[in-house]
C-alpha positions in Angstrom: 0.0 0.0 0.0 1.2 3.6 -1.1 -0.3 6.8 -1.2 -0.1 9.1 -4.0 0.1 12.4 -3.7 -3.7 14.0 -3.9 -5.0 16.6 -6.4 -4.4 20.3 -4.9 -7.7 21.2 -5.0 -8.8 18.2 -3.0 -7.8 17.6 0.8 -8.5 14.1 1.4 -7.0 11.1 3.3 -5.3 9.3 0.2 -4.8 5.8 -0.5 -3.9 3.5 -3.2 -4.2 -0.1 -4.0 -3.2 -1.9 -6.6 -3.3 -5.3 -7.3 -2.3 -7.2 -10.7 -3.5 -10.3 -11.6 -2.9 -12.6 -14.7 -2.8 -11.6 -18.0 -4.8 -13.7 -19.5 -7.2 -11.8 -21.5 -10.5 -13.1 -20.5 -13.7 -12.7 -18.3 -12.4 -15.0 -15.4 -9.2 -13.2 -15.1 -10.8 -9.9 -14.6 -12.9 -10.9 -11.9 -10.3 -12.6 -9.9 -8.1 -9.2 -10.3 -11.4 -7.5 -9.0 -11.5 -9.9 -6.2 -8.0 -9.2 -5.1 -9.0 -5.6 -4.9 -12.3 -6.0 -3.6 -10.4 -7.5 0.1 -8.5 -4.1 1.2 -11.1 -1.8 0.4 -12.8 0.5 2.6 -16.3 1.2 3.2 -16.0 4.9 2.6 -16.6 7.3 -0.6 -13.9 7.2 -3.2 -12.6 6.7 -6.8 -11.8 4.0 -8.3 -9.7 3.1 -11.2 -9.3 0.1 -13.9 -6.1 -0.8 -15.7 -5.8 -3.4 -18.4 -2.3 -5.1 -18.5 -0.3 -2.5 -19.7 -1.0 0.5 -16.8 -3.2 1.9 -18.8 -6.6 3.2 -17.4 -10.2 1.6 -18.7 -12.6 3.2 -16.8 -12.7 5.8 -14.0 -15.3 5.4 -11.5 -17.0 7.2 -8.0 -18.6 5.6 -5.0 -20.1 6.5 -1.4 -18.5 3.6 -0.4 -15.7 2.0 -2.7 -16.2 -1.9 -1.1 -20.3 -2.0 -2.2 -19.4 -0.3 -5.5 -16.5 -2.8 -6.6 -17.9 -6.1 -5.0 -20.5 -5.2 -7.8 -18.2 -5.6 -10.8 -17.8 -8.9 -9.5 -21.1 -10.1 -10.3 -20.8 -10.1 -14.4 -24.5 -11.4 -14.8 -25.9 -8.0 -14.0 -23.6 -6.1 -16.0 -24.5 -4.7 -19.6 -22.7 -6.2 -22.3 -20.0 -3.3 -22.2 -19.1 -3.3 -18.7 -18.3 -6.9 -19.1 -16.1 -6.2 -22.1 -14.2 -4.1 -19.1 -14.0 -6.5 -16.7 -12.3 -8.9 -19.2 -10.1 -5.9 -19.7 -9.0 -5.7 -15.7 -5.9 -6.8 -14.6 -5.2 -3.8 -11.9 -6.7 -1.1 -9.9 -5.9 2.0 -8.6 -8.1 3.4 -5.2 -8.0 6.9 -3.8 -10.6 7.6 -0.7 -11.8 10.9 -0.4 -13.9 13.0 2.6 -17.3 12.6 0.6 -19.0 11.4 -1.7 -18.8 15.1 -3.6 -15.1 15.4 -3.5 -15.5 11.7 -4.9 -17.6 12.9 -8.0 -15.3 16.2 -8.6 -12.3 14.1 -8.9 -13.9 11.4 -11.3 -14.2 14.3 -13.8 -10.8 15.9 -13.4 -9.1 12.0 -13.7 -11.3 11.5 -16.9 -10.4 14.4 -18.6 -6.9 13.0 -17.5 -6.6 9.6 -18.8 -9.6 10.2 -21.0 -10.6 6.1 -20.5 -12.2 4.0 -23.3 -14.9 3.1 -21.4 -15.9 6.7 -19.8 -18.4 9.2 -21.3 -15.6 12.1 -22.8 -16.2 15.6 -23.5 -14.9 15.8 -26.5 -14.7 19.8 -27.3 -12.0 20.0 -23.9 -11.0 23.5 -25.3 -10.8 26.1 -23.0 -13.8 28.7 -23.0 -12.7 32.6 -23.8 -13.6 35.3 -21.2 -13.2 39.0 -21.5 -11.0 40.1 -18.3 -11.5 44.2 -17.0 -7.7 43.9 -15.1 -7.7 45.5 -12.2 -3.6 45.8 -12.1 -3.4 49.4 -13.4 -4.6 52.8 -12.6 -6.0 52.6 -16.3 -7.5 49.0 -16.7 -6.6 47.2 -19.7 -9.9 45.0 -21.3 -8.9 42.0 -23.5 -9.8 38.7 -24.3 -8.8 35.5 -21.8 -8.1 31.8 -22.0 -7.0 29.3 -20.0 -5.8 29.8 -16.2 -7.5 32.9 -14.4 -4.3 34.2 -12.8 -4.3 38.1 -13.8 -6.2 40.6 -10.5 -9.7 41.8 -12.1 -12.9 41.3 -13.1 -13.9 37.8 -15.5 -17.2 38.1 -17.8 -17.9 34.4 -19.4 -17.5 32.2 -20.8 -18.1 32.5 -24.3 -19.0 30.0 -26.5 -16.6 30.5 -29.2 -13.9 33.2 -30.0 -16.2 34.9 -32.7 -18.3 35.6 -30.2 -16.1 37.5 -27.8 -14.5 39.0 -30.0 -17.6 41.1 -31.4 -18.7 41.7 -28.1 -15.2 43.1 -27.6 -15.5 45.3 -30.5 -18.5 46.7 -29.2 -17.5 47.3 -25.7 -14.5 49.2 -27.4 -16.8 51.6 -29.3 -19.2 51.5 -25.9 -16.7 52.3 -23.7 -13.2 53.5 -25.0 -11.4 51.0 -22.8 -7.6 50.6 -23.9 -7.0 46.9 -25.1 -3.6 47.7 -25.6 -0.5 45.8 -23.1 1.1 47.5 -20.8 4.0 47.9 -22.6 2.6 49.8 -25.5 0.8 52.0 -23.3 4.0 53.3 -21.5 5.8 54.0 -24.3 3.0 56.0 -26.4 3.8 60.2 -27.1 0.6 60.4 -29.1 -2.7 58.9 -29.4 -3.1 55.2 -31.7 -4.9 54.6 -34.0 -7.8 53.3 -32.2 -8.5 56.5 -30.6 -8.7 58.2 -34.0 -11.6 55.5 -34.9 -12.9 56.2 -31.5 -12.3 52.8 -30.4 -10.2 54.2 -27.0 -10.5 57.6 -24.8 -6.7 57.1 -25.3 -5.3 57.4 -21.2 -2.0 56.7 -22.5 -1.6 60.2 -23.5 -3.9 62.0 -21.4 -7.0 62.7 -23.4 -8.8 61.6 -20.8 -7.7 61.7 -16.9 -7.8 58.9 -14.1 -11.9 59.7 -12.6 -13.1 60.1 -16.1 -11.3 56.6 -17.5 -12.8 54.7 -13.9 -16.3 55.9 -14.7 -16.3 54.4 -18.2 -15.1 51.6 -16.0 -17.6 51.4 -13.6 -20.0 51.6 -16.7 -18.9 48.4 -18.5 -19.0 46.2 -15.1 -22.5 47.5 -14.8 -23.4 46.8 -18.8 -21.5 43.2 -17.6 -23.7 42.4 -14.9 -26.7 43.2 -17.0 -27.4 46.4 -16.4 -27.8 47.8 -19.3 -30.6 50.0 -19.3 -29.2 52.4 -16.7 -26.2 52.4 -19.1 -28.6 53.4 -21.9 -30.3 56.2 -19.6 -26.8 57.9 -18.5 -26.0 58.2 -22.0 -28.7 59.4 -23.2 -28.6 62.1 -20.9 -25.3 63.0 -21.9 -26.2 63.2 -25.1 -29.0 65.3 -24.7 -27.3 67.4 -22.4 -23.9 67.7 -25.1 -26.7 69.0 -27.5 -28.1 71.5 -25.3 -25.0 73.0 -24.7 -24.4 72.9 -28.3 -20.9 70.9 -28.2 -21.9 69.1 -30.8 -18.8 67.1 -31.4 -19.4 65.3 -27.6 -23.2 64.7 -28.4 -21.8 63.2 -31.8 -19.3 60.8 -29.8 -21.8 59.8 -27.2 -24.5 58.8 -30.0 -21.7 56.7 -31.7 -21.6 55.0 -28.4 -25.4 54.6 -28.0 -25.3 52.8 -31.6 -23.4 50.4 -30.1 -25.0 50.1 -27.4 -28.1 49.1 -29.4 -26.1 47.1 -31.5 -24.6 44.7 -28.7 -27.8 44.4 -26.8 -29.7 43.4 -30.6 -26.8 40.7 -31.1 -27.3 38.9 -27.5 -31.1 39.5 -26.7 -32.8 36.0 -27.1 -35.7 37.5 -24.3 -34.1 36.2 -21.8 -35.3 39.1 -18.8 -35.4 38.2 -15.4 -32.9 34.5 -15.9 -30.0 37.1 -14.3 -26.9 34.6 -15.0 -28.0 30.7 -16.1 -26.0 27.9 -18.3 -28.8 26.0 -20.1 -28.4 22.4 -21.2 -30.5 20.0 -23.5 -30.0 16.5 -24.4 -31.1 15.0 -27.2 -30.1 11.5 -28.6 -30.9 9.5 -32.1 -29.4 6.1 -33.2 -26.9 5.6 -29.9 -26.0 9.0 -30.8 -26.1 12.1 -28.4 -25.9 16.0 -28.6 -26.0 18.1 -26.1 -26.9 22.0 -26.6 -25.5 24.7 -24.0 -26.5 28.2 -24.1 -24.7 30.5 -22.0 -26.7 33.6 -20.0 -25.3 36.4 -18.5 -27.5 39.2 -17.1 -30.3 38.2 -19.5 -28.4 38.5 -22.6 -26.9 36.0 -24.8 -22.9 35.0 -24.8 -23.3 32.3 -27.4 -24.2 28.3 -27.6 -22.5 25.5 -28.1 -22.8 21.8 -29.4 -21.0 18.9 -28.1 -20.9 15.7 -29.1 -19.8 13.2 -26.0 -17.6 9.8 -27.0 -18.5 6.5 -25.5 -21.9 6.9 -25.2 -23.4 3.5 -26.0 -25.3 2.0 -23.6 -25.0 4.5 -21.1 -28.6 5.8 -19.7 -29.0 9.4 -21.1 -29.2 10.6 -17.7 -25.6 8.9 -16.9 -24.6 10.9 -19.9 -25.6 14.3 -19.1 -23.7 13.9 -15.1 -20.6 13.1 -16.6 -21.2 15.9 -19.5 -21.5 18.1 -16.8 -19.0 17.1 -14.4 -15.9 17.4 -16.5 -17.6 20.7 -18.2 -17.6 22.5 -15.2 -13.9 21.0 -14.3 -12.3 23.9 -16.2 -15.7 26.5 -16.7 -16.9 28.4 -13.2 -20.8 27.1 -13.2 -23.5 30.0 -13.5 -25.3 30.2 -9.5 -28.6 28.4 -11.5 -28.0 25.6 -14.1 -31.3 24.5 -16.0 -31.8 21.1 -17.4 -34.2 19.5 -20.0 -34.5 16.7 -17.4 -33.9 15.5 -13.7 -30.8 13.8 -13.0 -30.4 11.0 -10.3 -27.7 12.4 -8.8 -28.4 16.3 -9.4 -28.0 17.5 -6.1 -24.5 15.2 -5.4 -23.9 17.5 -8.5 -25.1 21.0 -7.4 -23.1 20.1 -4.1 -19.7 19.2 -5.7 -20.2 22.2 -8.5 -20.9 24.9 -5.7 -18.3 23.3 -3.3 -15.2 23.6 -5.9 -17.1 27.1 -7.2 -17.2 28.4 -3.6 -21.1 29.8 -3.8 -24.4 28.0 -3.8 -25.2 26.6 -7.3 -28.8 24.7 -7.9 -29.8 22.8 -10.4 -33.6 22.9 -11.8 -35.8 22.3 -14.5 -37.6 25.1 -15.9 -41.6 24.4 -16.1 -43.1 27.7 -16.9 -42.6 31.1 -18.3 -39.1 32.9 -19.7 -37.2 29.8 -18.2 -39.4 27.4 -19.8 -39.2 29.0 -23.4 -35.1 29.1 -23.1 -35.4 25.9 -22.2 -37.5 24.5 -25.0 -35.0 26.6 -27.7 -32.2 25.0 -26.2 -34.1 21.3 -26.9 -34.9 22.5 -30.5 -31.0 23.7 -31.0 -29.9 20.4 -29.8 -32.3 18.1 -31.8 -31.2 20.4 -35.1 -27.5 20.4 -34.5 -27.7 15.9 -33.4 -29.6 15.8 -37.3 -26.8 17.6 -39.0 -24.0 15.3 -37.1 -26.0 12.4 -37.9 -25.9 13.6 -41.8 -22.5 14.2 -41.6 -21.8 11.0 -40.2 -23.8 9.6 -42.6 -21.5 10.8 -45.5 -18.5 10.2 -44.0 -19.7 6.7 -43.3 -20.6 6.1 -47.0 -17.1 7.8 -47.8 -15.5 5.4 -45.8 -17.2 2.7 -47.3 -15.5 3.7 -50.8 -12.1 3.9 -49.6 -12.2 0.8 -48.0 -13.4 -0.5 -51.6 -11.1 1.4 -53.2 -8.1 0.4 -51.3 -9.4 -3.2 -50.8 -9.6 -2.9 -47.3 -11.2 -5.6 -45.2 -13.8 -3.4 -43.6 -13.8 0.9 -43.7 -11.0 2.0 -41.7 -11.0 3.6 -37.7 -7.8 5.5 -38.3 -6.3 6.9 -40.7 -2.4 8.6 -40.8 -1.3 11.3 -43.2 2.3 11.7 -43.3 4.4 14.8 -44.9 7.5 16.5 -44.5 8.9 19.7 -45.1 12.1 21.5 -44.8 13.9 24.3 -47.0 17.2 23.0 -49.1 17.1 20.6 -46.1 17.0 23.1 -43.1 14.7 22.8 -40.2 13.5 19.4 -41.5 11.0 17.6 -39.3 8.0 15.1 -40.6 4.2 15.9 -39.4 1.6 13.4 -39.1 -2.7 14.2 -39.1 -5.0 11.4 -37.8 -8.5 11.2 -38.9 -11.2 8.9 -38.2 -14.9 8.0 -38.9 -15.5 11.6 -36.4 -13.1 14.1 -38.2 -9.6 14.7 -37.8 -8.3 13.6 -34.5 -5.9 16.7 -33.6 -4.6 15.7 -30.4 -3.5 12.8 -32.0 -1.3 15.0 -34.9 2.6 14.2 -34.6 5.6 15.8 -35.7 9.5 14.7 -35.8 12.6 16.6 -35.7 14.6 14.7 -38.6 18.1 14.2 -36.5 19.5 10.9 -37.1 23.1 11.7 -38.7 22.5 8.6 -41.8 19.4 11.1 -42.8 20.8 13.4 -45.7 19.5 17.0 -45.6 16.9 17.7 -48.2 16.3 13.5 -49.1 12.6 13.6 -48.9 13.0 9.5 -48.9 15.4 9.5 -46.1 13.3 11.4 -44.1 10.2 9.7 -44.7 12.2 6.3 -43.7 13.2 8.1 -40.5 9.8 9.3 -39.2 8.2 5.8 -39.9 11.0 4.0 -38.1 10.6 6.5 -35.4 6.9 6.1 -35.3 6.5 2.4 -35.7 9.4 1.5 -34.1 8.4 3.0 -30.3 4.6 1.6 -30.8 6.5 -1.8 -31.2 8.3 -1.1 -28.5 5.7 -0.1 -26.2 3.6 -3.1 -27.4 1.2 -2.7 -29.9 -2.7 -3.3 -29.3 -4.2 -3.6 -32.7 -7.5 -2.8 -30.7 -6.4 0.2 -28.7 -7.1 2.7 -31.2 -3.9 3.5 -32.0 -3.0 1.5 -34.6 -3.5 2.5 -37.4 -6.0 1.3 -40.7 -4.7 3.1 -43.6 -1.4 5.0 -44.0 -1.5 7.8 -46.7 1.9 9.2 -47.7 2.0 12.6 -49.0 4.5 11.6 -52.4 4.8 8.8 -55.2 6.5 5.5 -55.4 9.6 6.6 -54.0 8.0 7.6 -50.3 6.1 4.4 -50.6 9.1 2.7 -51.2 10.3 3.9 -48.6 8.1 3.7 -46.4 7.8 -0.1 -47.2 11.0 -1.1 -46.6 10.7 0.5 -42.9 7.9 -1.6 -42.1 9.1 -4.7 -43.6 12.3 -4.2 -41.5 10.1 -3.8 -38.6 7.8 -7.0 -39.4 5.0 -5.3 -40.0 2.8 -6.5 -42.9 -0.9 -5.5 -41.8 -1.0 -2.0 -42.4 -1.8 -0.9 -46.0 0.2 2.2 -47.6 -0.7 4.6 -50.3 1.3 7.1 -51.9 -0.9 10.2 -53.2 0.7 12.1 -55.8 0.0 14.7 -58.0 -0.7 14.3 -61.6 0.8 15.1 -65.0 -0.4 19.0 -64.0 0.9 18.9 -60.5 -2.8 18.3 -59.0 -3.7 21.5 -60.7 -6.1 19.9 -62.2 -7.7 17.5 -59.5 -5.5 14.5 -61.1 -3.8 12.8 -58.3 -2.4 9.0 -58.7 -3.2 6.8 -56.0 0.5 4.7 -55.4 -0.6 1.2 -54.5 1.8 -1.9 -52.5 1.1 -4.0 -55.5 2.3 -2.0 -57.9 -1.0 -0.4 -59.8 -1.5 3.1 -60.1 -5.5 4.7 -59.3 -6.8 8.0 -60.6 -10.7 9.1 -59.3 -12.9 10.9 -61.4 -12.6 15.0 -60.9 -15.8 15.3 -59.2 -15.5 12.1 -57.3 -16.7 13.4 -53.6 -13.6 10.2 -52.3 -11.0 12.4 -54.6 -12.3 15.5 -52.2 -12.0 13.6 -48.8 -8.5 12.1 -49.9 -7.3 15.5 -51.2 -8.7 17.0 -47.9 -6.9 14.2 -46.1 -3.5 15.2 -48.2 -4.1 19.3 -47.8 -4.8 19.1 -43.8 -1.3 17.4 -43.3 0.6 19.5 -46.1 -1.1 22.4 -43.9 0.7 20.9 -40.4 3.7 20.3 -41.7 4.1 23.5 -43.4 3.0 25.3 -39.9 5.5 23.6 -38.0 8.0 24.0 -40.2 7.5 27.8 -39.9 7.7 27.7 -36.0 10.4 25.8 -36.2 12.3 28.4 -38.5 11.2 31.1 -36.3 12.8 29.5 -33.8 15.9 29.3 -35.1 15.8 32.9 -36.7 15.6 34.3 -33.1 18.2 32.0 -31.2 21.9 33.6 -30.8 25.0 31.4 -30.0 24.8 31.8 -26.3 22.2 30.1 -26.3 24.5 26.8 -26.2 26.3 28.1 -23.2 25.0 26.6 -20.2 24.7 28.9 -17.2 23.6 31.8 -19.4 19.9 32.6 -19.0 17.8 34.9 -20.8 18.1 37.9 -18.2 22.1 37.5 -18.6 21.8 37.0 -22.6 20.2 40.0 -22.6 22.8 42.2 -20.4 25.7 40.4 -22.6 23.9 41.5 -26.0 22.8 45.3 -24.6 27.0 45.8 -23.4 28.9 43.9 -26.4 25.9 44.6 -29.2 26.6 41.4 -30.9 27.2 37.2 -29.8 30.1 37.7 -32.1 31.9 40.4 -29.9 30.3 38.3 -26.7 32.5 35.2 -28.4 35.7 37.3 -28.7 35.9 39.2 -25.7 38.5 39.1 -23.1 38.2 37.7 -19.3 38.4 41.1 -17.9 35.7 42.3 -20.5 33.4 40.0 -19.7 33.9 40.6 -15.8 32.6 44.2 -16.6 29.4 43.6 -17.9 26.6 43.9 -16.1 24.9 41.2 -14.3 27.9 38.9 -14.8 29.5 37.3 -11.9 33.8 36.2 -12.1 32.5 32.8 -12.3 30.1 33.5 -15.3 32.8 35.4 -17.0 34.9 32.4 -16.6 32.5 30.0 -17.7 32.2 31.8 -20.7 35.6 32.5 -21.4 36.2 29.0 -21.1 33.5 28.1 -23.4 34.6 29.8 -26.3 38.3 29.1 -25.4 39.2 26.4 -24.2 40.3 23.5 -26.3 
């Protein structure tokens, strides 16, 4: 027994157990693993997880009380047909107890979204949300767009359901409220207004066009539009304006109309009559053919910051209800929950839910679900957005389906593949070579599954396109055998497309014949007589033949899609990489030298040349630089 260290924002009593048992891969020897477990357990909330015989996690898993919960896995006539499949799976558990059964459910979600198991319901859209942060760091607060981590002192408005969105709200606020958006940098080093402030886009504080009350009232006005308070917004300005007029300084009554305009506009673009709701997330479920699609609309102070659809994996034969908890749960693992969350439907465990959500989010959060009124016709939008968006998937999926179907005749393929790799490289006379690799499947593209390779091995030949392809395959296929391929993980793949003719596939045959691998099936897609400028490309086949698709095939689309998307990452990584190497300098190679002392060597010698070249007692001068610095680099560059 050991205890791993616990998840910072939990504070529980932790223990682990884990118990291997044969690796036989059958029913029997999962249950006996199970068993094994089943005899140190506690009778107290926790979560749970199973490992197949490799380490790697199946399914991740909560209980009030971990003994009652696993002794049930044991007892493989009650389980569906899936969970059994599991079990067979077993060979090893992990167990961490928590204080309750809350804690329990929060840290399900966040392992989940860790380990992302085969047998868990997955969020798949795991990107982070944008927010619009009003800092509160500066005597003139910045307003700007936000992802990820909420680190930076101010005020957070979101999320938003996509960047779009955001970003025209930001637009607005800008022409609402002349905030700066600018960094601080910028702003210190300004002598005269930007451009934005000719546009009037910013009151331009940087300057002093505007002074420090003025610039924190037009603050205090965009928290209050924020919170939903937008009519007494509309009032102030109004009377502004009319006031400007009165006075005859036309020019302010001119700027303060501009700024009702857009307040008309915003408040047009996010109105979906949603008065009196305050702050709410709104969720619908619906589900068609083992598929399910969930709909999330997003309120803040009655107005509207966007919807989203998601699409959860592993869904079959999981109750819809079971679906929409663990939806949740791992939604809310990066997204602070709205105080009221409305649901199309009542959920088992909704107020475990409510609990653990207003527990981690530090306020009350309750979970309802609307029957009447404003709530109810959000509601019923939301379950008419979700039905919509779950018919368009299921038309997509449809096509790509019947697509699949033709490449796996095309490419006399025993049945239409699960996963497909696109491989390209790309380099300059040879320079900053690396290979890229794009993974699609029956979904889409998989693109945290895309790879790329620094070409490095000395025998490679800058600028041999052959080489390099040999290099990333034995590279790729050469750790997977290493690590011990499972041709039913997932991560093996179907079909291997290679961006080139019969040399790459060449190539790229003779690397996987060295390896003994023989069940994979390559194709080398290359351009025609016209350099695909006319749609002509040549399918490259193992045995030899040579395949060309009609023009207006929809297959020659998907494969040319399939060719573009990795020509696309490879090219874009390329790039970064050259960037890269545009901006490194020579002292970069000499350990001990950090970027703050880089930076003090460069501003006192003005070059890595004269850095190179410099005597002891030079170097000793410069600021920031110590005797044994200076001597380090001295020796560096001069000792042989």
């Amino acid at each position: 027994m050991s205890s791993p260290s616990a998840p910072d924002r939990f504070n529980e009593e932790a223990a682990t157990y884990s118990v291997r048992g044969s690796d036989a891969p059958d029913l029997e020897a999962g249950v006996a693993a199970i068993r094994n477990v089943v005899k140190t357990l506690p009778v107290r909330p926790g979560v749970y997880r199973m490992q197949d015989t490799r380490g790697d996690v199946l399914y991740v898993g909560k209980a009030r009380a971990l003994k009652n919960r696993v002794t049930n896995y044991t007892q493989v006539q009650r389980l569906s047909k899936r969970l059994q499949r599991m079990v067979a799976q077993t060979r090893s558990m992990t167990i961490v107890t928590t204080n309750n059964e809350a804690e329990a459910l929060l840290l399900e979600a966040q392992l989940i979204k860790r380990y992302r198991p085969a047998y868990n319901v997955l969020l798949r859209d795991d990107k982070s949300f944008p927010f619009i942060l009003l800092r509160a760091d500066h005597d003139f607060p910045r307003i700007q767009k936000h992802r990820g981590a909420r680190r930076a002192k101010g005020d957070y408005y979101g999320p938003f359901a996509s960047a779009g969105s955001v970003n025209n709200t930001l637009n607005a606020l800008q022409k609402l409220f002349l905030l700066r958006s600018c960094t601080d940098g910028f702003f210190k080093t300004r002598d005269r207004p930007c451009l934005l402030y000719q546009i009037k886009r910013c009151s331009a504080p940087c300057v002093g066009r505007i002074d420090r009350a003025g610039y924190a009232e037009l603050v205090e006005d965009s928290k209050k539009f924020l919170a939903g308070k937008a009519t007494d917004v509309q009032a102030k300005l109004g009377a502004q304006m009319i006031a400007a007029a009165e006075a005859m300084d036309f020019e302010l009554a001119a700027v303060l109309r501009d700024r009702l305009r857009a307040l008309t506009f915003i408040q047009g673009s996010q109105f979906i009559n949603a008065g009196g709701v305050g702050d709410a997330d709104i969720f619908a479920l619906a589900s068609h053919e083992g598929v399910m699609g969930i709909q999330a609309f997003f309120i803040r102070g009655g107005q509207n910051w966007g919807h989203r659809s998601f699409f959860p994996a592993h869904t079959g034969e999981v109750p819809e209800e079971e679906v929409l908890t663990q939806f949740l749960a791992q939604f809310y693992e990066e997204v602070p929950p709205a105080r009221q969350i409305l649901l199309d439907r009542d959920l088992p465990e909704g107020e475990l839910l409510a609990q653990a959500l207003g527990d981690a989010a530090g306020y009350r959060v309750a979970l309802a679900v609307p029957q009447r009124g404003t709530r109810r016709r959000l509601m019923e939008q939301a379950q008419r957005n979700a039905r919509e968006a779950l018919e368009r998937r299921l038309a997509e999926s449809t096509t790509q389906a019947k697509l699949n179907r033709e490449l796996a005749d095309l490419f006399e393929l025993a049945e239409p593949p699960d996963r497909i790799e696109v491989y390209d490289n790309s380099h300059i006379q040879g320079t900053n070579a690396l290979g890229a690799m794009v993974v699609a499947g029956p979904e889409g593209f998989r693109k945290g599954q895309y790879r790329k390779w620094n070409i490095k091995r000395a025998e490679t030949i800058a600028g041999d396109d052959y080489g390099m392809m040999r290099e990333v395959l034995s590279r790729r296929f050469g750790r997977a055998l290493e690590d011990g391929p499972d041709r039913d993980s997932g991560d093996w793949p179907d079909l291997v497309l290679l961006d080139g003719g019969r040399g790459q596939l060449n190539a790229a045959r003779a690397v996987l014949e060295d390896l003994g691998i023989e069940d994979i099936c390559l194709v080398g897609v290359a351009k025609g007589p016209h350099h695909g400028r006319d749609g002509r490309e040549v399918f490259h086949l193992m045995d030899g033949r040579e395949l060309t698709l009609p023009v207006n095939s929809p297959l020659l689309f998907y494969l040319q899609r399939l060719r573009d998307e990795v020509h696309r990452f490879a090219i874009g990584a390329h790039r970064a990489k050259r960037a890269k190497a545009i901006g490194a300098s020579p002292l970069d190679e000499v350990p001990g030298i950090g970027p703050a002392r880089k930076k003090a060597l460069l501003m006192h010698f003005g070059t890595a040349r004269a850095v190179r070249g410099a005597s002891l007692a030079d170097l000793q001068k410069a600021p920031g630089v110590s005797a044994a610095v200076a001597q380090q680099l001295y020796d560096f560059y001069h000792a042989k």
